[in-house]
C-alpha positions as CSV (number, residue, x, y, z in Angstrom):
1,X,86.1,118.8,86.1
2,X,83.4,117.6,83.8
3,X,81.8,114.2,85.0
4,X,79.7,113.1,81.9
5,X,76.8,110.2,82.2
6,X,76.0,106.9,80.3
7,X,73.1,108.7,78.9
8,X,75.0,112.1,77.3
9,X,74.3,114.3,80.1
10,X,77.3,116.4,81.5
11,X,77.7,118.1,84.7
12,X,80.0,120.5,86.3
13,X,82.0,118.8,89.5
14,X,84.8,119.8,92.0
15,X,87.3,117.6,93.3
16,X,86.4,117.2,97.3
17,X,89.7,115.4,98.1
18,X,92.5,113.5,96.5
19,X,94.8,110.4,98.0
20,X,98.4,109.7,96.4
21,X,98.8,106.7,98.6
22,X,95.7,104.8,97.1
23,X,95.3,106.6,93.5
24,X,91.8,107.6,94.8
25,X,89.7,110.9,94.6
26,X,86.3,112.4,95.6
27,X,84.5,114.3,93.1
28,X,80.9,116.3,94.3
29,X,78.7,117.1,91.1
30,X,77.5,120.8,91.6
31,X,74.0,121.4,92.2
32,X,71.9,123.8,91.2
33,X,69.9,125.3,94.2
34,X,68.1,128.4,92.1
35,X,69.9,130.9,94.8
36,X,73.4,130.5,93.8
37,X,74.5,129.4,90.7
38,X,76.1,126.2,92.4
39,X,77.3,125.2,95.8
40,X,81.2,124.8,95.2
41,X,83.7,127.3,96.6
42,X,84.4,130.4,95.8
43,X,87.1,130.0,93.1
44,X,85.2,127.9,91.7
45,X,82.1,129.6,91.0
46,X,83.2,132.0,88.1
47,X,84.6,129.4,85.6
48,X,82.0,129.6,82.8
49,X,79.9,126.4,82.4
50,X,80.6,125.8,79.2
51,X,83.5,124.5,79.7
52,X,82.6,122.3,82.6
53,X,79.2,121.9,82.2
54,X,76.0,123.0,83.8
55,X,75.3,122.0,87.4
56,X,72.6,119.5,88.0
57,X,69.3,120.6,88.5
58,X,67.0,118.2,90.8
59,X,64.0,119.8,89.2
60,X,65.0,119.0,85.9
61,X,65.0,115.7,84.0
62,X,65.8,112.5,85.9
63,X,68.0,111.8,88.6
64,X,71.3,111.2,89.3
65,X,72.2,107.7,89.0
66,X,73.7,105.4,92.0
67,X,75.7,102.8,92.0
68,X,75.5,100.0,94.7
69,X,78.8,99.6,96.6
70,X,79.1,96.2,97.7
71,X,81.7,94.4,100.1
72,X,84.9,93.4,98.6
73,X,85.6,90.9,101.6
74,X,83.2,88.6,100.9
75,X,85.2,88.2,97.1
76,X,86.6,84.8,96.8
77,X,89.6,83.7,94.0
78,X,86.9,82.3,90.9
79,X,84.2,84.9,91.3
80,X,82.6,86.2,88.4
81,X,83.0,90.4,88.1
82,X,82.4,93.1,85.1
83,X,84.6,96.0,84.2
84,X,83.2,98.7,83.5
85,X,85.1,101.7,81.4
86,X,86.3,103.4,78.6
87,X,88.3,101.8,77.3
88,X,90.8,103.8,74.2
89,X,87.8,106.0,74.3
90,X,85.2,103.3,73.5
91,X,82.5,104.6,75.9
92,X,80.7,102.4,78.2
93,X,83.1,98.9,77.3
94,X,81.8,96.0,79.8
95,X,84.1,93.1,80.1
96,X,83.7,90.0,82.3
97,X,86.3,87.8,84.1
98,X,86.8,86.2,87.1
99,X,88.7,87.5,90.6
100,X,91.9,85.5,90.0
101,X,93.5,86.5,93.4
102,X,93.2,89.1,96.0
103,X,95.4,90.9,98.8
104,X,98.1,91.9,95.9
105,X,100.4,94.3,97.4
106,X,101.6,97.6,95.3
107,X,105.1,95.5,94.8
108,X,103.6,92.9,93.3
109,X,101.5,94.6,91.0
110,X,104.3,97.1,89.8
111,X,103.6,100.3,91.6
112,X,105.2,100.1,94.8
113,X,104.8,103.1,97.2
114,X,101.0,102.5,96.7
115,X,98.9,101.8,100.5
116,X,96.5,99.7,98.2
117,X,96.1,95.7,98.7
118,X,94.8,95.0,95.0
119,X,92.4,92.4,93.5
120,X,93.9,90.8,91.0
121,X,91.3,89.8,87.5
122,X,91.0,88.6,84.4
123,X,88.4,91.0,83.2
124,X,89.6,93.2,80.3
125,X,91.3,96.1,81.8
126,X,92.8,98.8,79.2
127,X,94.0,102.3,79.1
128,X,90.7,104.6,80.0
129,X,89.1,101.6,82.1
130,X,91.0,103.1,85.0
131,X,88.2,104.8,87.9
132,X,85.3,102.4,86.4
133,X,83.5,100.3,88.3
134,X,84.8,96.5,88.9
135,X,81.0,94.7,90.1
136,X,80.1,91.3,91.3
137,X,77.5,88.9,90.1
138,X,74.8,91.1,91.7
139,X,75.6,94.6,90.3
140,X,77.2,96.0,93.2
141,X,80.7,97.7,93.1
142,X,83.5,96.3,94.7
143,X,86.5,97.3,93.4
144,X,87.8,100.5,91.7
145,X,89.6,99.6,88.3
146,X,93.2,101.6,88.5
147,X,96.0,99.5,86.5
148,X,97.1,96.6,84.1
149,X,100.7,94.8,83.9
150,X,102.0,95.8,80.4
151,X,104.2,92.8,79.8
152,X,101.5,90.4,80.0
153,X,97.7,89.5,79.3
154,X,94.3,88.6,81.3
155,X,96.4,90.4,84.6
156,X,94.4,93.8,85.5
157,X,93.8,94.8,89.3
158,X,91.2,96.7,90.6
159,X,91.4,98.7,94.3
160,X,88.7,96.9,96.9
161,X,85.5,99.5,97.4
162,X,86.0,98.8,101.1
163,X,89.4,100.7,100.8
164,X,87.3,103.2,99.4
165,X,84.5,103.4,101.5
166,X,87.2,103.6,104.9
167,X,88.7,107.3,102.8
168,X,85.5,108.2,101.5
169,X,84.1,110.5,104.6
170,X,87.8,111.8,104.9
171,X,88.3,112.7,101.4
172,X,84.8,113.9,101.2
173,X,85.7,116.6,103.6
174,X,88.7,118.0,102.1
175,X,90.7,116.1,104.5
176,X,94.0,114.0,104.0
177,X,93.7,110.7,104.9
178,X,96.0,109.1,107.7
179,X,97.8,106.1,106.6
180,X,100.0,103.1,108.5
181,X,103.9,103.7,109.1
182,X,105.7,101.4,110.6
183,X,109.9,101.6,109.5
184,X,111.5,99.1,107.9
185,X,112.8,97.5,105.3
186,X,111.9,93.8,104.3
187,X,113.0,90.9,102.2
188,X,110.9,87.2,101.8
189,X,112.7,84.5,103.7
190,X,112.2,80.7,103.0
191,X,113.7,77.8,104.5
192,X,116.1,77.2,101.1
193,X,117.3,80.7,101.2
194,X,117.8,80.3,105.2
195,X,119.6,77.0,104.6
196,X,122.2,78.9,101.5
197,X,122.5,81.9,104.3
198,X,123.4,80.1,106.8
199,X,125.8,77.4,104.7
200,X,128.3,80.4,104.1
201,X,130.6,80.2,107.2
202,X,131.5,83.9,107.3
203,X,127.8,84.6,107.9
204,X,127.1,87.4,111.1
205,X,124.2,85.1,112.0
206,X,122.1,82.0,111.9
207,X,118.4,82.4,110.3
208,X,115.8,80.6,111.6
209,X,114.6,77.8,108.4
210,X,110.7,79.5,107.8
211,X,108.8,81.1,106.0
212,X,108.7,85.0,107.3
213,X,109.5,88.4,106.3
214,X,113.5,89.2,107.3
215,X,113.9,92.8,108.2
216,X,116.4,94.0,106.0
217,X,116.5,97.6,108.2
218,X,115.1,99.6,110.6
219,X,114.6,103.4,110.2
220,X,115.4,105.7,113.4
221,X,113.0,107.6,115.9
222,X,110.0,104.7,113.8
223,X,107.5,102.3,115.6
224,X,109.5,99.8,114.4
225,X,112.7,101.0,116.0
226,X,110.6,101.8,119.3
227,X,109.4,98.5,119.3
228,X,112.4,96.8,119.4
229,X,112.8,95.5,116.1
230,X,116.1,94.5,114.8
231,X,118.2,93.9,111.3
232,X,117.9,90.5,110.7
233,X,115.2,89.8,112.9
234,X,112.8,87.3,111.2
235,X,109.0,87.9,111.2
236,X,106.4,85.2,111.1
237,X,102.7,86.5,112.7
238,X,101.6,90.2,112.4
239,X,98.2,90.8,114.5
240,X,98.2,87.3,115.1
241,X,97.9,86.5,111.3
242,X,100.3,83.9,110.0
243,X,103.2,86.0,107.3
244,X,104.7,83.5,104.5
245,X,106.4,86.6,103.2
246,X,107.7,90.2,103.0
247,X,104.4,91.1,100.4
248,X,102.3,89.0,103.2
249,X,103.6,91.7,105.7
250,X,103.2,94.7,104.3
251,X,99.6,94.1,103.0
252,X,98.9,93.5,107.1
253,X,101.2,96.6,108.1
254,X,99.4,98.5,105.4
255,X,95.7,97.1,106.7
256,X,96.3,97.7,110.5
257,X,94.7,100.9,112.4
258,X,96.6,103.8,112.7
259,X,97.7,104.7,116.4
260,X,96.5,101.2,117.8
261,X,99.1,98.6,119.1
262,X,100.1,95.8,116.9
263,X,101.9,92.6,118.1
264,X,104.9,91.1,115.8
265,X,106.4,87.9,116.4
């Protein structure tokens, strides 16, 4: 892998650690030490550096840049951020926008499977912006610019950096991260939809008229199944945190700590 800088330097890099679940990766730039050629592993040390590039040299020219990583919980919906990118292979694109809405889960956006709650912007997002930088106001990082929805305009989303900072030691050490499982199946319930369930007289049972997340199914030998839950069963607070919806509870699934309790109502 060749990681390339805004001012036309190229360096030679390894990939430390990949995640599916959250379309993130960890690169390490090799460094030259003036023992060893560079400090990567073994298979990687006979792959001739012209086609990667050199590794960096700290004694050499300046030093590496670094970005400031900010805290992507403190965004609020109207805030001004900058995409940074490539855009179609225009290097170094910046576009501005504002944070239109956050906590968008993988469904919404269009890539479901995805352990990502998104930030939704109006910035300029194209093909090639995908890994830059999304930054706030102040220059600092906060989100990870990954994806666009094709059949529309001014709708890009961006991963939150603090996503990325809770992988980053994980991936960092060649590690897979763990991720939240929990074993069911959901639909959004509303009070209209309860009332047109429960009008049909040949219905197997009455829905409660709220907002919630109905589960639609319940996967065997699962923490749901342990826990008791049940088709049909209707849930409105996850953690203690109001749910409106099915999207509402799988963003607080998906955000919960492995291996520590979790009470549904």
């Amino acid at each position: 892998v060749t990681v390339t800088l805004t001012d036309g330097r190229r360096f030679r890099a390894e990939v430390r650690g990949t995640d599916e679940l959250t379309d993130l990766a960890v690169l390490q730039i090799a460094v030259k030490d003036h023992t060893q050629t560079a400090r990567l592993h073994p298979q990687h040390q006979q792959q001739p550096e012209e086609n990667f590039g050199p590794a960096w040299d700290p004694k050499e020219g300046p030093p590496l840049p670094v970005a400031q990583l900010g805290d992507s919980e403190e965004l609020e919906v109207g805030d001004w951020v900058i995409a940074v990118g490539n855009p179609v292979g225009l290097d170094n694109t910046v576009t501005m926008g504002i944070v239109s809405s956050l906590k968008r889960s993988a469904e919404e956006v269009g890539i479901g499977g995805k352990k990502v709650s998104f930030i939704q912007t109006d910035a300029a997002i194209n093909p090639g912006n995908s890994g830059g930088p999304l930054v706030n106001d102040a220059g600092e990082v906060v989100g990870i610019n990954t994806c666009i929805r094709a059949n529309a305009e001014g709708i890009g989303f961006a991963i939150p950096v603090n996503k990325a900072k809770s992988i980053l030691p994980v991936l960092a050490a060649g590690r897979r991260p763990n991720h939240g499982f929990v074993g069911i199946l959901m639909t959004t319930l509303t009070p209209d939809s309860a009332r047109q369930h429960n009008a049909d007289p040949n219905t197997p049972v009455l829905l409660p008229e709220v907002h919630g997340a109905m589960v639609g199914g319940v996967l065997p030998r699962t923490p749901a199944a342990e826990g008791g839950l049940r088709i049909f069963d209707v849930v409105v607070s996850i953690g203690g945190n109001k749910v409106r919806d099915a999207n509402d509870a799988k963003v607080m699934f998906d955000e919960s700590p492995v291996g520590e309790p979790l009470e549904v109502r």
